[in-house]
C-alpha positions in Angstrom: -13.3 0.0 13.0 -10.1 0.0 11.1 -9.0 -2.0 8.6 -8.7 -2.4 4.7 -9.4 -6.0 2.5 -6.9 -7.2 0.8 -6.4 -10.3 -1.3 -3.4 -12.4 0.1 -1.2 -11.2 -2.6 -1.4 -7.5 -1.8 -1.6 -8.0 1.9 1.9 -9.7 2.4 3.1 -6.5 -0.3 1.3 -3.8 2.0 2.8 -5.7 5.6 6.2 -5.8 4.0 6.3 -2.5 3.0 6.4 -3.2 -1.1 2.5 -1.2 -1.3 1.2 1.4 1.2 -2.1 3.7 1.7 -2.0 7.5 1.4 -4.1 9.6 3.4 -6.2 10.3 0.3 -7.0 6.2 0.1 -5.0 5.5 -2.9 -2.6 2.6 -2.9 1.0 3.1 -4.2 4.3 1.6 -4.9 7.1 1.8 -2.8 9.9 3.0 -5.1 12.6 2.5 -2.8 11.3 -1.0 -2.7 11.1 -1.4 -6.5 14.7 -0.7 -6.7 15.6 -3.3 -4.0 14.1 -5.7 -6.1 15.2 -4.5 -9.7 19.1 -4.7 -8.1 17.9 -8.4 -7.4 16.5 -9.0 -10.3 13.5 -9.7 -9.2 11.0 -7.7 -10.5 9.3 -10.0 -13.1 6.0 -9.2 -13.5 5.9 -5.8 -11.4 4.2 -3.8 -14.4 1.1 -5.7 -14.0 1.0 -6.1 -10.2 1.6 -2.0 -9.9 -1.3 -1.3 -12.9 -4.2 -2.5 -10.4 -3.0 0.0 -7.9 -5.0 3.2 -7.1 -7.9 4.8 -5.0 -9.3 1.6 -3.0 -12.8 1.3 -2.7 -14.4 2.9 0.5 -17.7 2.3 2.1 -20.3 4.4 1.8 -20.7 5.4 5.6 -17.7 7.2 6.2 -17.5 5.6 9.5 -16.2 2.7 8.1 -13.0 4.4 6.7 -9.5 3.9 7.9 -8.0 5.9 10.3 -6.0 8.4 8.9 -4.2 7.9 12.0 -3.3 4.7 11.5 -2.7 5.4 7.5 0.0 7.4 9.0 1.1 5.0 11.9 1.2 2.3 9.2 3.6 4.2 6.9 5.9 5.2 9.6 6.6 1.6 10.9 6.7 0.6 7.7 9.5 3.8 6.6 7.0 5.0 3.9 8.7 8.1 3.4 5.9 10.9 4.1 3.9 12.5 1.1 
């Protein structure tokens, strides 16, 4: 099993690249991203949409985790410069 929930909101973020996973389960930013969107003029409302970010909530049966693997695979197609 691999996968993580996401509300439609942060899921179109995460596929586009805007929010990614580290391999310590904590959900970030992309900065490069930010700034794309800042030179646009864009970035109403970023503040609170970055303030919910952080450690995601895992399962208790460790099983159920996502892949470090893929956390990485994810990042790379994405170009989420690595940690």
């Amino acid at each position: 099993m691999n996968g993580i929930a996401l509300s439609a909101t942060y899921h179109r973020a995460f596929d586009c690249g805007l929010i990614y996973l580290d391999e310590q389960y904590v959900m970030h930013f992309n900065g490069e991203r930010e700034a794309e969107l800042q030179t646009l003029q864009l970035d109403g409302g970023l503040a609170a949409f970055k303030a919910s970010l952080g450690k995601i909530q895992l399962p208790a049966d460790r099983r159920q985790w996502p892949d470090v693997r893929f956390v990485r695979k994810a990042n790379r197609y994405r170009r989420i410069p690595a940690a």
